[in-house]
C-alpha positions in Angstrom: 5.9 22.0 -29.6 6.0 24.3 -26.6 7.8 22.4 -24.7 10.5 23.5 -21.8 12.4 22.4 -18.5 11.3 23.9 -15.1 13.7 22.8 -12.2 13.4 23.5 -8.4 15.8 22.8 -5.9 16.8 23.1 -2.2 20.2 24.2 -0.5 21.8 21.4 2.0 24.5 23.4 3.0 28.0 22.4 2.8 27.9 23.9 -0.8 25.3 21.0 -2.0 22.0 21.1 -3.1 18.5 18.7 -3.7 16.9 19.7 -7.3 14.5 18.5 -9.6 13.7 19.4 -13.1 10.6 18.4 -15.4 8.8 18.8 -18.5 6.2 21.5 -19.0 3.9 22.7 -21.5 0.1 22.3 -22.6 -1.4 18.7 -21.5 -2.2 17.9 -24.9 1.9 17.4 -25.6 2.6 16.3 -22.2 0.5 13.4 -23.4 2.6 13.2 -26.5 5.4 11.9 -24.5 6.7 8.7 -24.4 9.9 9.0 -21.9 12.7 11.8 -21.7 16.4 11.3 -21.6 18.5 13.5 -19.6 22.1 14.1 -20.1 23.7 15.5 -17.0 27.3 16.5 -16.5 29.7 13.9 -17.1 30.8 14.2 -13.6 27.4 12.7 -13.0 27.2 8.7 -12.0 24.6 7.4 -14.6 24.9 10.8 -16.3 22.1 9.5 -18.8 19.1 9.3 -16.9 15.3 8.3 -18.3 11.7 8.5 -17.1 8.7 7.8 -18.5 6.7 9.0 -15.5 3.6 11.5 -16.9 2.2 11.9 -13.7 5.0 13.7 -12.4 6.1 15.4 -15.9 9.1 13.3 -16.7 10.3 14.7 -13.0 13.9 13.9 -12.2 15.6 14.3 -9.1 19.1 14.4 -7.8 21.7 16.3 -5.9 25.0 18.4 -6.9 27.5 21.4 -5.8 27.3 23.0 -9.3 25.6 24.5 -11.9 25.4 22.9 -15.6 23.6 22.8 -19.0 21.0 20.0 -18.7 19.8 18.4 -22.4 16.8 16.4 -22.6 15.1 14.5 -25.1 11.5 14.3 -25.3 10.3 10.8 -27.3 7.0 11.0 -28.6 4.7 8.0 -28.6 5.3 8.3 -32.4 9.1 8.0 -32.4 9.7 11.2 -33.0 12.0 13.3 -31.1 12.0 17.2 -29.4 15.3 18.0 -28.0 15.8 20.5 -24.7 18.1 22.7 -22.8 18.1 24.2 -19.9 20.6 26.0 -17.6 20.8 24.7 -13.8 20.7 27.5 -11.8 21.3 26.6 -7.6 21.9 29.7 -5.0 22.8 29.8 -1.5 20.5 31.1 1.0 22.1 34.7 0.5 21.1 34.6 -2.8 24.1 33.8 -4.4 24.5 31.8 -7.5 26.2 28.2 -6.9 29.5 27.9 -8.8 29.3 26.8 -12.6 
């Protein structure tokens, strides 16, 4: 599958940022999908976090100070599994990057 995590996000100043990440690749295993589960940091409340939204591509959204490994399972409709990574990169306004 070519699958991968995009992410956005949006300084709040005080060292704390809005972000979002979701699911892309072609529409044909977008469609696949069944839910994803992310795993944020542990420092996370509800760390494990799952939507089964397609119309948004499995969009999650939250808020942190820092930057982190995100994993994410894509389940397929047929029970299989395709497992993700992706690095959460944040920066201030200046351009530069959040702290890890």
């Amino acid at each position: 599958m070519a699958l991968r995590i995009e992410q956005d996000y949006r300084y709040r100043g005080d060292h704390y940022w809005n972000w979002r990440i979701w699911i892309v690749g072609p529409e044909k295993e977008l469609d696949q999908i069944d839910h994803v589960v992310y795993t944020l940091h542990p420092t996370f409340p509800n760390p494990v976090r799952t939507t089964a939204d397609r119309a948004s591509n499995f969009r999650l959204e939250t808020a942190g100070w820092g930057t982190f490994r995100i994993y994410a399972k894509a389940v397929l409709k047929d029970g299989s599994e395709n497992h993700l990574e992706h690095d959460l990169e944040l920066r201030y306004p200046d351009d530069t990057p959040a702290p890890a």
